[in-house]
N, C-alpha and C positions, 0 to 999 in steps of 0.2 A: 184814952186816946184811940178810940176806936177806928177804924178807918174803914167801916163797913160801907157806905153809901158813897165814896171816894175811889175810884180806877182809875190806873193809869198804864198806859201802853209806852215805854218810855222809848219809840225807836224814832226820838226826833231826826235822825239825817238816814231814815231806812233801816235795813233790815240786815245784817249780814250774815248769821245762822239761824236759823236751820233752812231761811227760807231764801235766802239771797235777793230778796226785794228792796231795791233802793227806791222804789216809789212809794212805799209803807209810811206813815208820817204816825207822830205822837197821839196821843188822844188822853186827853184830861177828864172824865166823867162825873158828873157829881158834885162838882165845886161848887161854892156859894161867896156872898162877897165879904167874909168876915178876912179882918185884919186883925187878928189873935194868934196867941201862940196857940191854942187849938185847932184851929185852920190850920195851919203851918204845921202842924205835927202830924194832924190827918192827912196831908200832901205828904210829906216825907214817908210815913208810912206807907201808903198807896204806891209809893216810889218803887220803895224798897221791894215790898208786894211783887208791885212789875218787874222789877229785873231777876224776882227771884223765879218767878213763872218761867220769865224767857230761860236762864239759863237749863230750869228744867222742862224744856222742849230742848233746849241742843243736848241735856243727856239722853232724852229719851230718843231724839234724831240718830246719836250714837250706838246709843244698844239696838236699836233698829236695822244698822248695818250690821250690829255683828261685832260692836264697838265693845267691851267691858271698861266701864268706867264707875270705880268702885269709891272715890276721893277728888274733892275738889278744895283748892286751894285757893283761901284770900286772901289777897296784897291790899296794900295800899292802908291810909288813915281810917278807913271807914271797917275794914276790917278788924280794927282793935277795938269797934263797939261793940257789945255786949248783946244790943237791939238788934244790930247788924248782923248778929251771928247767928241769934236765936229765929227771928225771922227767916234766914236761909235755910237753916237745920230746918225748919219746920214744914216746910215747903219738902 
């Protein structure tokens, strides 16, 4: 489920760290018009991708002030995936 030729920028209503831009909109890249669980898997993953990017801009936003932030902690349902976790960590 490779998600290599699929991006995504996931700040549909803007932007709120590190950049505080609420005029920032989503951006989908690379998509094609398959209706498979392979499309659908490459979108999730590209997902995931992007949010783990942004969050690693707001640590590095942090240690850039002077911030030590050594741990970050997932909530919610999505954080009990396995996918979910390893993608973050990896990042």
């Amino acid at each position: 489920m490779p998600a290599r030729s699929v991006h995504v920028l996931p700040d549909v209503l803007g932007n709120r760290s590190p950049f505080a831009d609420p005029d920032i909109r989503a951006v989908f890249s690379g998509l094609r018009l398959g209706a498979d669980l392979d499309s659908l898997e490459r979108i999730y993953v590209a997902g995931l991708c992007g949010l783990g990017y942004g969050a690693t801009e707001v640590v590095g936003a942090l240690r850039h002030a002077g911030n030590a932030c050594e741990l970050l902690v997932g909530s919610g349902g999505a954080a009990r995936s396995p996918l979910v976790r390893q993608i973050m960590a990896a990042l």
